[in-house]
mmCIF file of the N, C-alpha and C atoms, coordinates in Angstrom:
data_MODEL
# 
_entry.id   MODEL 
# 
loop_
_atom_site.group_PDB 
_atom_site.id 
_atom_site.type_symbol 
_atom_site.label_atom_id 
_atom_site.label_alt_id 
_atom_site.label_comp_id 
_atom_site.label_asym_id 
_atom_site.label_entity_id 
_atom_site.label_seq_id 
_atom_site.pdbx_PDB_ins_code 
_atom_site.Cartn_x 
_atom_site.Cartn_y 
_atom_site.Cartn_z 
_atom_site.occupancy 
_atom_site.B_iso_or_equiv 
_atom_site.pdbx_formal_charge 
_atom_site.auth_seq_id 
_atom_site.auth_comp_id 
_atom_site.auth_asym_id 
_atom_site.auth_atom_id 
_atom_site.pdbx_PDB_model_num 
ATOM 1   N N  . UNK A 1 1  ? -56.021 26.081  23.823 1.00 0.00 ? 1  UNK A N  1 
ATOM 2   C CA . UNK A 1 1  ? -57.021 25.845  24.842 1.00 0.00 ? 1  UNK A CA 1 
ATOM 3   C C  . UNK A 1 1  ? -57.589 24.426  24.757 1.00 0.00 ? 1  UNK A C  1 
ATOM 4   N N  . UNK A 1 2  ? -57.774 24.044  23.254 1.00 0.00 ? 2  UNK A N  1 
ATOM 5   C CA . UNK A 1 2  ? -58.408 22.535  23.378 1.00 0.00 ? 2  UNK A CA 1 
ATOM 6   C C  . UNK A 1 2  ? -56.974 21.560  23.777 1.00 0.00 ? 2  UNK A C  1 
ATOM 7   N N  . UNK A 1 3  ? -55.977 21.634  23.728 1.00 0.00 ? 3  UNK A N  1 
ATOM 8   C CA . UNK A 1 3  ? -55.079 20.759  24.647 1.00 0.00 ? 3  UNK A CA 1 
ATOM 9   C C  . UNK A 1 3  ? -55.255 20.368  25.724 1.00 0.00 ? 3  UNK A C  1 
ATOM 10  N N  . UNK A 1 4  ? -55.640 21.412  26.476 1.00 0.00 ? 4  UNK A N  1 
ATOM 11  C CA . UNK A 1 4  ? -55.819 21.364  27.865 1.00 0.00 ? 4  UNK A CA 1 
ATOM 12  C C  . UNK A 1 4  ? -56.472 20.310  28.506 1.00 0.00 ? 4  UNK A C  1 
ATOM 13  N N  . UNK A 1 5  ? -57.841 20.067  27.261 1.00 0.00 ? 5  UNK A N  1 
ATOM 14  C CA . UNK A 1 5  ? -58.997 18.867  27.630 1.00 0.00 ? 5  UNK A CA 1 
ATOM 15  C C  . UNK A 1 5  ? -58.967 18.261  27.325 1.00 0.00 ? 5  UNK A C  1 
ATOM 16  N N  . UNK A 1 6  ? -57.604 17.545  26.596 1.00 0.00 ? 6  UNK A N  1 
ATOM 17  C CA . UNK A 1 6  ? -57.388 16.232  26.176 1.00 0.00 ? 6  UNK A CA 1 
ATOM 18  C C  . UNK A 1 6  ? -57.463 15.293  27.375 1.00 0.00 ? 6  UNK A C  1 
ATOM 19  N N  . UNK A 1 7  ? -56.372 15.593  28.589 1.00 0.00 ? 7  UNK A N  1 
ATOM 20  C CA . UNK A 1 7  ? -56.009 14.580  29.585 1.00 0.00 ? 7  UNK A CA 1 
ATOM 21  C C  . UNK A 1 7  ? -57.216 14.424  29.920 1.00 0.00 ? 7  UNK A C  1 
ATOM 22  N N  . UNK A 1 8  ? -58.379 15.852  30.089 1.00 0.00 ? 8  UNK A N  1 
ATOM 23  C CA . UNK A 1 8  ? -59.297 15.536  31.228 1.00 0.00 ? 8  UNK A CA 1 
ATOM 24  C C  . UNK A 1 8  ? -60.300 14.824  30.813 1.00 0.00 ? 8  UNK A C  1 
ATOM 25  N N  . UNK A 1 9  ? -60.574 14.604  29.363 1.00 0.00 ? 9  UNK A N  1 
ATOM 26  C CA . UNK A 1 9  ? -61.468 13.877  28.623 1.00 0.00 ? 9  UNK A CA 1 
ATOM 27  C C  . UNK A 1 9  ? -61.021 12.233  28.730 1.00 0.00 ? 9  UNK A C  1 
ATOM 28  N N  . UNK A 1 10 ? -59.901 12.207  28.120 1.00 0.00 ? 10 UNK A N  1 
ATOM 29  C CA . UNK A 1 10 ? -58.918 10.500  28.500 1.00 0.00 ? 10 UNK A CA 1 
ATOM 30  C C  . UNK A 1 10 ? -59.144 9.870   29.869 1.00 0.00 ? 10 UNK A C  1 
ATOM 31  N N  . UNK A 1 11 ? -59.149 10.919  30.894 1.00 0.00 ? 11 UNK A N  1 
ATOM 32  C CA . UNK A 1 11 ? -59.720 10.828  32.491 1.00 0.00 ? 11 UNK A CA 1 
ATOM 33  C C  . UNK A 1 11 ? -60.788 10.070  32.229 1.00 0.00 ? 11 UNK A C  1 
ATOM 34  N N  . UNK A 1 12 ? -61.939 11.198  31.817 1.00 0.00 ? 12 UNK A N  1 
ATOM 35  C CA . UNK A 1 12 ? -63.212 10.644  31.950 1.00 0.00 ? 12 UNK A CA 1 
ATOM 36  C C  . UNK A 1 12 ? -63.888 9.704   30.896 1.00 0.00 ? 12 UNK A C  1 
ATOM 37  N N  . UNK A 1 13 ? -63.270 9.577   30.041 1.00 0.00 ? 13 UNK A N  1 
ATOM 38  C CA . UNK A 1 13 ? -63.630 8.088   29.207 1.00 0.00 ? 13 UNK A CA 1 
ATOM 39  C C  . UNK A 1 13 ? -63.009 6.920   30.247 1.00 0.00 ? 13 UNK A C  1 
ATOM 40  N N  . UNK A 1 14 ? -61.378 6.893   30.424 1.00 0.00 ? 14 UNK A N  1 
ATOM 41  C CA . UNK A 1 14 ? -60.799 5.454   31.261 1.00 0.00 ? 14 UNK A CA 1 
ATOM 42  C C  . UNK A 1 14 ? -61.960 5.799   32.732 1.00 0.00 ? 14 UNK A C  1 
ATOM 43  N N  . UNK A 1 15 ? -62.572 6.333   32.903 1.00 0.00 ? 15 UNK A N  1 
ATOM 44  C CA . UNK A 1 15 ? -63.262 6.296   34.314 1.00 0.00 ? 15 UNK A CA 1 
ATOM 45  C C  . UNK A 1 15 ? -64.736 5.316   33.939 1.00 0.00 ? 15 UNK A C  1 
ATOM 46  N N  . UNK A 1 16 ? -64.940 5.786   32.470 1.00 0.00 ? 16 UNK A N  1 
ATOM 47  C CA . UNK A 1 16 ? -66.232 5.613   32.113 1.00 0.00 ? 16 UNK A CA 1 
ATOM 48  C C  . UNK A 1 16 ? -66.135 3.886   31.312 1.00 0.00 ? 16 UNK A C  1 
ATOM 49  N N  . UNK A 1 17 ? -64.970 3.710   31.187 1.00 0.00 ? 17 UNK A N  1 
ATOM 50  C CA . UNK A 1 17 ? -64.899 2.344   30.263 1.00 0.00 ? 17 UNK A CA 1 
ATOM 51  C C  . UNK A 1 17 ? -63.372 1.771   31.169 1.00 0.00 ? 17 UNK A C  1 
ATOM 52  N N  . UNK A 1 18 ? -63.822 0.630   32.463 1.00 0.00 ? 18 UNK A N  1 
ATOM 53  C CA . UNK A 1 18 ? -62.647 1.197   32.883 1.00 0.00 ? 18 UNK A CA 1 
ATOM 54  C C  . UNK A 1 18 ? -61.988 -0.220  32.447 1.00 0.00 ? 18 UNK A C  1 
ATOM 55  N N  . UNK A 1 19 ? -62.855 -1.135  31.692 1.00 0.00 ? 19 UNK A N  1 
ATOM 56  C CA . UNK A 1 19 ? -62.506 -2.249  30.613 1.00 0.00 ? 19 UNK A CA 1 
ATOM 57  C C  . UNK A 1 19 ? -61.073 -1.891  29.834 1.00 0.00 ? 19 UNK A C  1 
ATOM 58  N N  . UNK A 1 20 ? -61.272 -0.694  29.473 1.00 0.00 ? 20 UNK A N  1 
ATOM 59  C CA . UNK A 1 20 ? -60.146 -0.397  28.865 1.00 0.00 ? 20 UNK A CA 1 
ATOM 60  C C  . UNK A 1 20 ? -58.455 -0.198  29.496 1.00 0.00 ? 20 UNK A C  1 
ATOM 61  N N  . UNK A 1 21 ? -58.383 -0.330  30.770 1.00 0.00 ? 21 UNK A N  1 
ATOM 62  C CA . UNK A 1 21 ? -57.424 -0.368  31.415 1.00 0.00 ? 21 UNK A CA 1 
ATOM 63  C C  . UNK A 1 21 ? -56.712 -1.526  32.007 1.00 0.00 ? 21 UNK A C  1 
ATOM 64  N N  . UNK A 1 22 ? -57.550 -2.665  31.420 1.00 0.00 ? 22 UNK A N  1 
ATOM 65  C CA . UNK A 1 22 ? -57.302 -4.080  31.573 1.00 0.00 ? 22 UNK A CA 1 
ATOM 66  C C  . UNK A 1 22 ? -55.589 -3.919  30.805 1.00 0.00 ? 22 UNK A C  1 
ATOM 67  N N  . UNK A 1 23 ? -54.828 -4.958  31.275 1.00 0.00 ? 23 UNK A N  1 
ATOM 68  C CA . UNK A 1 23 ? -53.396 -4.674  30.736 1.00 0.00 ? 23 UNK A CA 1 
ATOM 69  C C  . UNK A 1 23 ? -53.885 -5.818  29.190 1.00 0.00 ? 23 UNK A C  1 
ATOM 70  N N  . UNK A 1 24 ? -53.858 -7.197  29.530 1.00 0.00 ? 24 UNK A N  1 
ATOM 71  C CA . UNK A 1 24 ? -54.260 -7.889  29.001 1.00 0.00 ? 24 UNK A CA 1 
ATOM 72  C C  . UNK A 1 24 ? -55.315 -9.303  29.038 1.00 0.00 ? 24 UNK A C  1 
ATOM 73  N N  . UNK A 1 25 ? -56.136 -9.506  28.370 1.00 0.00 ? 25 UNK A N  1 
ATOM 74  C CA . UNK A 1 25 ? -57.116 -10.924 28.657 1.00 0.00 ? 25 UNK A CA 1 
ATOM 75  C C  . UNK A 1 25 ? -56.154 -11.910 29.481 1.00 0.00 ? 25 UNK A C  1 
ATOM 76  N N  . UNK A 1 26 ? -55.064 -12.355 29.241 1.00 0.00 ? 26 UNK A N  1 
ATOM 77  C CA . UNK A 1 26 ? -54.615 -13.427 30.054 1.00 0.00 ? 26 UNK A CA 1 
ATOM 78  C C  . UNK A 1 26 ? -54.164 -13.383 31.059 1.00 0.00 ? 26 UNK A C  1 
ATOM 79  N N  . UNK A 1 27 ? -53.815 -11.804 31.714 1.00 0.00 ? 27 UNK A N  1 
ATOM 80  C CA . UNK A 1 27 ? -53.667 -11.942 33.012 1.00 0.00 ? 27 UNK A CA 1 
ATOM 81  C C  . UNK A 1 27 ? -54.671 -11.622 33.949 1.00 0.00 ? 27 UNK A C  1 
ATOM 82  N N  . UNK A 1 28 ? -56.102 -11.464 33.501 1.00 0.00 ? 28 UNK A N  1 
ATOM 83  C CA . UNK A 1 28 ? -57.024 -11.407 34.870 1.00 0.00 ? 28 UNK A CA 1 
ATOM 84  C C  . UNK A 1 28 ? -57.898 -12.610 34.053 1.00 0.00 ? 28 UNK A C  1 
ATOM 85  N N  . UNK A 1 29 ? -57.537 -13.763 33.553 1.00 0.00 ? 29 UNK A N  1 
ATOM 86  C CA . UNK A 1 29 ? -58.465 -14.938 33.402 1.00 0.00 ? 29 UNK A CA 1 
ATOM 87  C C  . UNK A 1 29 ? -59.008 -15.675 34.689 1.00 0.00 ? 29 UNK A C  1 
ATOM 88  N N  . UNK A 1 30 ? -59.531 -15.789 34.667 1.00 0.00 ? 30 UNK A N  1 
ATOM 89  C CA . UNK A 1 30 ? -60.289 -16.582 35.449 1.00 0.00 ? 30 UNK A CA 1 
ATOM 90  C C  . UNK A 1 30 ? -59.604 -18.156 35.412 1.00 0.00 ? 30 UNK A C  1 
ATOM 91  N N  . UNK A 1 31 ? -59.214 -19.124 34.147 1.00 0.00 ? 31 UNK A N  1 
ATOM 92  C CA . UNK A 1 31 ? -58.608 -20.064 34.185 1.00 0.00 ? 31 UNK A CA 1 
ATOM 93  C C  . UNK A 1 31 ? -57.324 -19.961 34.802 1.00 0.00 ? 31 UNK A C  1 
ATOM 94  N N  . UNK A 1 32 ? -57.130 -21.277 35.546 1.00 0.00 ? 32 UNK A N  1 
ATOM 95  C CA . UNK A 1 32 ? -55.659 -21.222 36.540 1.00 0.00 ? 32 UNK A CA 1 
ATOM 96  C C  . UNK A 1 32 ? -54.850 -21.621 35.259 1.00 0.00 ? 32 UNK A C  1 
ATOM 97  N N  . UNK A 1 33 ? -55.392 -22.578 34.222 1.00 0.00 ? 33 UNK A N  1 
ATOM 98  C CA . UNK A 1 33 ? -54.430 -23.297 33.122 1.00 0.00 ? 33 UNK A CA 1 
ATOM 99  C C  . UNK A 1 33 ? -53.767 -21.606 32.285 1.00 0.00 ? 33 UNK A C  1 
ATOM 100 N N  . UNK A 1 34 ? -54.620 -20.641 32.151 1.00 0.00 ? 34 UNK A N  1 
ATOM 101 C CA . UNK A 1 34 ? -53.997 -19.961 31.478 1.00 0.00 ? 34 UNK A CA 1 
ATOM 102 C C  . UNK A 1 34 ? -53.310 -18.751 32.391 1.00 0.00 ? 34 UNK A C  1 
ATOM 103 N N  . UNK A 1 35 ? -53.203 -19.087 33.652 1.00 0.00 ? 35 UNK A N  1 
ATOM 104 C CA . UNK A 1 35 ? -52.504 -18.294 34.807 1.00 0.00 ? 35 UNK A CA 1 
ATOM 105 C C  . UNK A 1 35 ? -51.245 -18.341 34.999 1.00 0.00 ? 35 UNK A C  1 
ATOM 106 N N  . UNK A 1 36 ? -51.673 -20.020 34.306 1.00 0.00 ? 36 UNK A N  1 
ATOM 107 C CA . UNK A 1 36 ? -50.124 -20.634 34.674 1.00 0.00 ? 36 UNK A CA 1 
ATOM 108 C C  . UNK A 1 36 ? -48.895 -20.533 33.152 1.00 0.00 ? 36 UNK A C  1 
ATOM 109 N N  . UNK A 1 37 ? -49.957 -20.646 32.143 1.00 0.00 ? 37 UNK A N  1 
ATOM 110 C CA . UNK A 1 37 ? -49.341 -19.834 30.994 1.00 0.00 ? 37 UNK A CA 1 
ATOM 111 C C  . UNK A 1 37 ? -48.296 -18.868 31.246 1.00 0.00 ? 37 UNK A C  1 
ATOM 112 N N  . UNK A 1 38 ? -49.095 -18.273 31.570 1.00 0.00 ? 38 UNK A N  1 
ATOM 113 C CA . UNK A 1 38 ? -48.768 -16.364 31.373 1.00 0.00 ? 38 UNK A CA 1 
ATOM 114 C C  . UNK A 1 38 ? -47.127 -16.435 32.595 1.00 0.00 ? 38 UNK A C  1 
ATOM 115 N N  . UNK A 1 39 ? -47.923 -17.337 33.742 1.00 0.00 ? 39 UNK A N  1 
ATOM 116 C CA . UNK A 1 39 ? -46.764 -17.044 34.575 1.00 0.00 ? 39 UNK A CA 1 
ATOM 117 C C  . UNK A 1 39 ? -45.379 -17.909 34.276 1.00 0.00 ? 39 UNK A C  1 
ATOM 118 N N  . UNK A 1 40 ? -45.442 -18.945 33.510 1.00 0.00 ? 40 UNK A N  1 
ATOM 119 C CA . UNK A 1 40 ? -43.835 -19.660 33.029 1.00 0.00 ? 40 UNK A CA 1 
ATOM 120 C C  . UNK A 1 40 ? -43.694 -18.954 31.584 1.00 0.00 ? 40 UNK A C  1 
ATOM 121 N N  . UNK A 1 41 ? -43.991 -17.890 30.831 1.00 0.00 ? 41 UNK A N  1 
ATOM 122 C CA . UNK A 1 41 ? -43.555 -17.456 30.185 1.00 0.00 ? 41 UNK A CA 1 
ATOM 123 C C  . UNK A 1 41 ? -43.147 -16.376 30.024 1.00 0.00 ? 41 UNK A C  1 
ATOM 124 N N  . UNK A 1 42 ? -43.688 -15.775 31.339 1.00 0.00 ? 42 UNK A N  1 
ATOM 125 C CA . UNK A 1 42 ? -42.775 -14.761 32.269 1.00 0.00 ? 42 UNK A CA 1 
ATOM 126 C C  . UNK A 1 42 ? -41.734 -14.910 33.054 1.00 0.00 ? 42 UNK A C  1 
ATOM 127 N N  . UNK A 1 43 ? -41.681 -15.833 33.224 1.00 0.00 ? 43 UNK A N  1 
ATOM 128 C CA . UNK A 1 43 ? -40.487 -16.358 33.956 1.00 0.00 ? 43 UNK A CA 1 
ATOM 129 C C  . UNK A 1 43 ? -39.725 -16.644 32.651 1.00 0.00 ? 43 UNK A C  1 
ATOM 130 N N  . UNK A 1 44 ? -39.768 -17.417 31.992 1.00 0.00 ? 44 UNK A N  1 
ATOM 131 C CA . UNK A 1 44 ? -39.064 -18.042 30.932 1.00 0.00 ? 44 UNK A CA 1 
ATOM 132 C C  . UNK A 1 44 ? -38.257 -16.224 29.942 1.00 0.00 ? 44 UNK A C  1 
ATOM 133 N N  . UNK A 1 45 ? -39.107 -15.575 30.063 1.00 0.00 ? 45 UNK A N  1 
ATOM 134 C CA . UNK A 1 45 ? -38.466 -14.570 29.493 1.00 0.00 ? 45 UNK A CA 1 
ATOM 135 C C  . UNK A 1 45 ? -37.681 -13.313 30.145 1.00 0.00 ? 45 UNK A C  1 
ATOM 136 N N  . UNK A 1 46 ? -37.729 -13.682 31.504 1.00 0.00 ? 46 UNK A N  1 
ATOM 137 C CA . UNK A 1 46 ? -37.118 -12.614 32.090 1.00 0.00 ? 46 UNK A CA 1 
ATOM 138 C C  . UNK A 1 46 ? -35.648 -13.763 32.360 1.00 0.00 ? 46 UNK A C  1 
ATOM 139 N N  . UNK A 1 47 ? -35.880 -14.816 32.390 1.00 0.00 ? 47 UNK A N  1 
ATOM 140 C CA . UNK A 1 47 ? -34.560 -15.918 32.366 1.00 0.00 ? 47 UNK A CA 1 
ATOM 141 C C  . UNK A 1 47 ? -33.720 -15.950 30.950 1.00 0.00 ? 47 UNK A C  1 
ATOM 142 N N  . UNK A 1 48 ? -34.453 -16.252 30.071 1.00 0.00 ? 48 UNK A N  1 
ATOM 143 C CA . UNK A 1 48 ? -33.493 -16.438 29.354 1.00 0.00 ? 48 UNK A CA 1 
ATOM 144 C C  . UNK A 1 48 ? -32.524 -15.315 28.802 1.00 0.00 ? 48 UNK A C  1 
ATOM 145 N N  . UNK A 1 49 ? -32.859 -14.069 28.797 1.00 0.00 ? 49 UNK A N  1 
ATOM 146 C CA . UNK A 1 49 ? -31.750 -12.468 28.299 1.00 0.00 ? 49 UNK A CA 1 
ATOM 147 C C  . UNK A 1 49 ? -30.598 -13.286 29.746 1.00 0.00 ? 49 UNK A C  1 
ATOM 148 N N  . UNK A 1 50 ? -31.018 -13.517 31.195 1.00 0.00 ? 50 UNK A N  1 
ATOM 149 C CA . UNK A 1 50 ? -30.066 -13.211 31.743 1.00 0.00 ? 50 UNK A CA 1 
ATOM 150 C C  . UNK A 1 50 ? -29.081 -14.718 31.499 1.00 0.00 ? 50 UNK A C  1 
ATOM 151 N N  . UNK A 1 51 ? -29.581 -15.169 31.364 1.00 0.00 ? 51 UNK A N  1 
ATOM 152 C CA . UNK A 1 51 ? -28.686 -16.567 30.876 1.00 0.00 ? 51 UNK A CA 1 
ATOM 153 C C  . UNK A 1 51 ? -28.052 -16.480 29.678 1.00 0.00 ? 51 UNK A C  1 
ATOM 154 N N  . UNK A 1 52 ? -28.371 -15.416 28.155 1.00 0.00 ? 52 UNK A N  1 
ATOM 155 C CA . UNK A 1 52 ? -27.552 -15.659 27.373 1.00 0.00 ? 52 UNK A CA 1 
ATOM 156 C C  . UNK A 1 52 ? -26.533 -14.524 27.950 1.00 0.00 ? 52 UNK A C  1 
ATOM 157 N N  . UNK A 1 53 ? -27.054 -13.600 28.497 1.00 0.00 ? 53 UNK A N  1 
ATOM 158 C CA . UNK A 1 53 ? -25.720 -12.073 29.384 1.00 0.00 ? 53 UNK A CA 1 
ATOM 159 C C  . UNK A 1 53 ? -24.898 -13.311 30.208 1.00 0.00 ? 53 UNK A C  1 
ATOM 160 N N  . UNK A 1 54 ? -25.324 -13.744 31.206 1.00 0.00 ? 54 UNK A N  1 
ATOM 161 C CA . UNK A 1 54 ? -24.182 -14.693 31.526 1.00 0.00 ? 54 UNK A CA 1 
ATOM 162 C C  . UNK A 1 54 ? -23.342 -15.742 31.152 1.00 0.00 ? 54 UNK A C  1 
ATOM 163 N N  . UNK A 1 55 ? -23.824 -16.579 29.854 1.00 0.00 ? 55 UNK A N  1 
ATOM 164 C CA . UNK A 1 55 ? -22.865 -17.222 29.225 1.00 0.00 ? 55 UNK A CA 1 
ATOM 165 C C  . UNK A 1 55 ? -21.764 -16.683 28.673 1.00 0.00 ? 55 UNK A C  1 
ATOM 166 N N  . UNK A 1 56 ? -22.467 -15.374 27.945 1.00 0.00 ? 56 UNK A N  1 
ATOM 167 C CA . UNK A 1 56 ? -21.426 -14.507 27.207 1.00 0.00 ? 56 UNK A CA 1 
ATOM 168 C C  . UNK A 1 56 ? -20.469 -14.524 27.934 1.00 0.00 ? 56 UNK A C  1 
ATOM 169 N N  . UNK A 1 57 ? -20.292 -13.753 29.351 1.00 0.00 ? 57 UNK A N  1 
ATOM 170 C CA . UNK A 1 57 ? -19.453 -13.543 30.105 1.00 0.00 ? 57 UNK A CA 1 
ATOM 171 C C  . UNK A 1 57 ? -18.561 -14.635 30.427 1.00 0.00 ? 57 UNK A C  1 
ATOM 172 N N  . UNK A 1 58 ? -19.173 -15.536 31.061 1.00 0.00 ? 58 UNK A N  1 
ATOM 173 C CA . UNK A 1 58 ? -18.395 -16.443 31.489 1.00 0.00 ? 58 UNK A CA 1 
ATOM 174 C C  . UNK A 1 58 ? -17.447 -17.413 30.408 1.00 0.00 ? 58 UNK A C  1 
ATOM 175 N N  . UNK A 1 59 ? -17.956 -17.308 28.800 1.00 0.00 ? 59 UNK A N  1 
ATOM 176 C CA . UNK A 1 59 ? -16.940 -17.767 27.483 1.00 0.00 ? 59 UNK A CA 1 
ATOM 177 C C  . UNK A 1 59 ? -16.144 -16.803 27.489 1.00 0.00 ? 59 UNK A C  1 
ATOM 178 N N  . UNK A 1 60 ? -16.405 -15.272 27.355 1.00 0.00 ? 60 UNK A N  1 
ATOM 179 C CA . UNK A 1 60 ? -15.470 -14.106 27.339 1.00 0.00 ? 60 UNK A CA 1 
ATOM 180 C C  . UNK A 1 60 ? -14.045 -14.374 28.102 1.00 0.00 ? 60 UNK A C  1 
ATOM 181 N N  . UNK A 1 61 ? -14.447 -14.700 29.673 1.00 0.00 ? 61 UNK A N  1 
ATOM 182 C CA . UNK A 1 61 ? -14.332 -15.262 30.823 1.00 0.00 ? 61 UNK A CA 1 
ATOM 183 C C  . UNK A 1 61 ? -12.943 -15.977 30.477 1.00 0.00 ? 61 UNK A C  1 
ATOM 184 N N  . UNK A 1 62 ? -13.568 -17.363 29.916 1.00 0.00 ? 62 UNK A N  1 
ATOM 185 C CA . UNK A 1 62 ? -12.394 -18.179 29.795 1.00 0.00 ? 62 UNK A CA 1 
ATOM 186 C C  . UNK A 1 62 ? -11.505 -18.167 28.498 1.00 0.00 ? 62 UNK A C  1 
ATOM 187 N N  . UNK A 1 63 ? -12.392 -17.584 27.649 1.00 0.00 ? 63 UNK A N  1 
ATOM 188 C CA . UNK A 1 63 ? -11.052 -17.479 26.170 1.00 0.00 ? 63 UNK A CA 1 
ATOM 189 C C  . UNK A 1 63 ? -9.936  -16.169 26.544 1.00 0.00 ? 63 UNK A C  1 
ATOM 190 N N  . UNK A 1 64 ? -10.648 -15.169 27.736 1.00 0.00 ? 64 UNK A N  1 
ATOM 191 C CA . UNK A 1 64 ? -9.463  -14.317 28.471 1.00 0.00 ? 64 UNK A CA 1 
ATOM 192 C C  . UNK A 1 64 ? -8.447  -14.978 28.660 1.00 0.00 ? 64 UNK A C  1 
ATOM 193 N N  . UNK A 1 65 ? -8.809  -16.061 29.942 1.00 0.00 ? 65 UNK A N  1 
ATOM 194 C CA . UNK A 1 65 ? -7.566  -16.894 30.637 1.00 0.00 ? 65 UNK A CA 1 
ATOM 195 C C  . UNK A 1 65 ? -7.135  -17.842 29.532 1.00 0.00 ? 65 UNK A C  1 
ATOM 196 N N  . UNK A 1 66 ? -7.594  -18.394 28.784 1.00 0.00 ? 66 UNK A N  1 
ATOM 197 C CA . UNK A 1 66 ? -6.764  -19.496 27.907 1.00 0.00 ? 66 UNK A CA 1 
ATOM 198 C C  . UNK A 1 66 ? -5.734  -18.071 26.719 1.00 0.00 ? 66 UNK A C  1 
ATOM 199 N N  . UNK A 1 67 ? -5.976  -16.959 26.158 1.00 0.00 ? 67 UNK A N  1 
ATOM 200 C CA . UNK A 1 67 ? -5.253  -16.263 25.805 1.00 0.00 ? 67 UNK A CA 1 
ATOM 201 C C  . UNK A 1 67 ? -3.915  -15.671 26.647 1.00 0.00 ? 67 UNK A C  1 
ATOM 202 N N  . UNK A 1 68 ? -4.511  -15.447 27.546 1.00 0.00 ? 68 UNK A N  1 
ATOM 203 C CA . UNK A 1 68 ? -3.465  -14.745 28.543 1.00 0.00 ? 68 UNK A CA 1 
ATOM 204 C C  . UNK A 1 68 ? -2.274  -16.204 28.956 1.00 0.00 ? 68 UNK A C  1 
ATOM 205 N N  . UNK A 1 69 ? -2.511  -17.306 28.858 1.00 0.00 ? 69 UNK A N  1 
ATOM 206 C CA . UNK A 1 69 ? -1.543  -18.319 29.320 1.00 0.00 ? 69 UNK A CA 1 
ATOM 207 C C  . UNK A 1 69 ? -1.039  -18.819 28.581 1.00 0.00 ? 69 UNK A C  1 
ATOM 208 N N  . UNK A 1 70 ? -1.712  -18.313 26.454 1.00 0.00 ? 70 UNK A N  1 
ATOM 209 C CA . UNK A 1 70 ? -0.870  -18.678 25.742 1.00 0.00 ? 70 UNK A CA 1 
ATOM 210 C C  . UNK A 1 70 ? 0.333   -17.596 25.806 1.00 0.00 ? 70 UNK A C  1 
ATOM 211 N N  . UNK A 1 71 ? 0.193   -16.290 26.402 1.00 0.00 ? 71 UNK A N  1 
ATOM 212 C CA . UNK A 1 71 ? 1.116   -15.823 26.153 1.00 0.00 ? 71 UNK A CA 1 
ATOM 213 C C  . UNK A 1 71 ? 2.054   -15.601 26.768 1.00 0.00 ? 71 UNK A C  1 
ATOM 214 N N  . UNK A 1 72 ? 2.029   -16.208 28.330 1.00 0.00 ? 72 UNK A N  1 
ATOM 215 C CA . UNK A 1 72 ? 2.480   -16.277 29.466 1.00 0.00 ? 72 UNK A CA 1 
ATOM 216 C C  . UNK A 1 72 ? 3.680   -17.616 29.190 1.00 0.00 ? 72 UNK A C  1 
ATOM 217 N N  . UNK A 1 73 ? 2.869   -18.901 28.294 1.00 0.00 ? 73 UNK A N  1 
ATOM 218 C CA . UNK A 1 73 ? 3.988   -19.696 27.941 1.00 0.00 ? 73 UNK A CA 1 
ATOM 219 C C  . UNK A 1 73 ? 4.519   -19.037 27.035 1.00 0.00 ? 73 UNK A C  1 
ATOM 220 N N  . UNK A 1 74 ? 4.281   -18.189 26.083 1.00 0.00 ? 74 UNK A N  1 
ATOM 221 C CA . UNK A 1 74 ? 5.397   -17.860 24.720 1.00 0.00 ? 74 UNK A CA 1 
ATOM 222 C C  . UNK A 1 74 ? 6.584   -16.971 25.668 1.00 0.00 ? 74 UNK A C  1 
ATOM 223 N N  . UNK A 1 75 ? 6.113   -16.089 26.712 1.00 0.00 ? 75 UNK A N  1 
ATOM 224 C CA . UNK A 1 75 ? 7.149   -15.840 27.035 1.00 0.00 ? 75 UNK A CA 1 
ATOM 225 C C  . UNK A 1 75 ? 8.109   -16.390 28.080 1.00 0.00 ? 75 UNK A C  1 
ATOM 226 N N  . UNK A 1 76 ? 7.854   -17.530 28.476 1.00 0.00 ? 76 UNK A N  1 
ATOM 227 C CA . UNK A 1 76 ? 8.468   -18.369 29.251 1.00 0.00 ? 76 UNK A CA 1 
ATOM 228 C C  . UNK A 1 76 ? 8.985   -19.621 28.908 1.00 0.00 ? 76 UNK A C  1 
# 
């Protein structure tokens, strides 16, 4: 039975402190300098995973074709 009033208590505290639902200080600052933080290092990190996924590929890429034409001359 006391399970039950967990959520509804968590309810009414985040209703009552709603401070606490802030994600983090640097994204509702008031400074543009630290707006601008937050926003090139969000960028910077959603860029760089896809830039090292695409290098991979594209070296994968070409040590494919330089393998495949060594073996294309061995048999020719």
């Amino acid at each position: 039975m006391a399970r039950r009033w967990i959520p509804v208590l968590a309810l009414v505290l985040l209703t009552v402190l709603p401070e606490t639902l802030l994600a983090c200080p640097v994204c509702f600052d008031a400074s543009a300098e630290n707006r601008m933080a937050f926003m090139k290092t969000a960028i910077a990190l959603t860029v760089l995973p896809l830039g090292i996924v695409g290098g991979t590929g594209m070296w994968l890429r070409k040590r494919w074709r330089e393998l495949t034409s060594e073996s294309d001359e061995d048999l020719g």
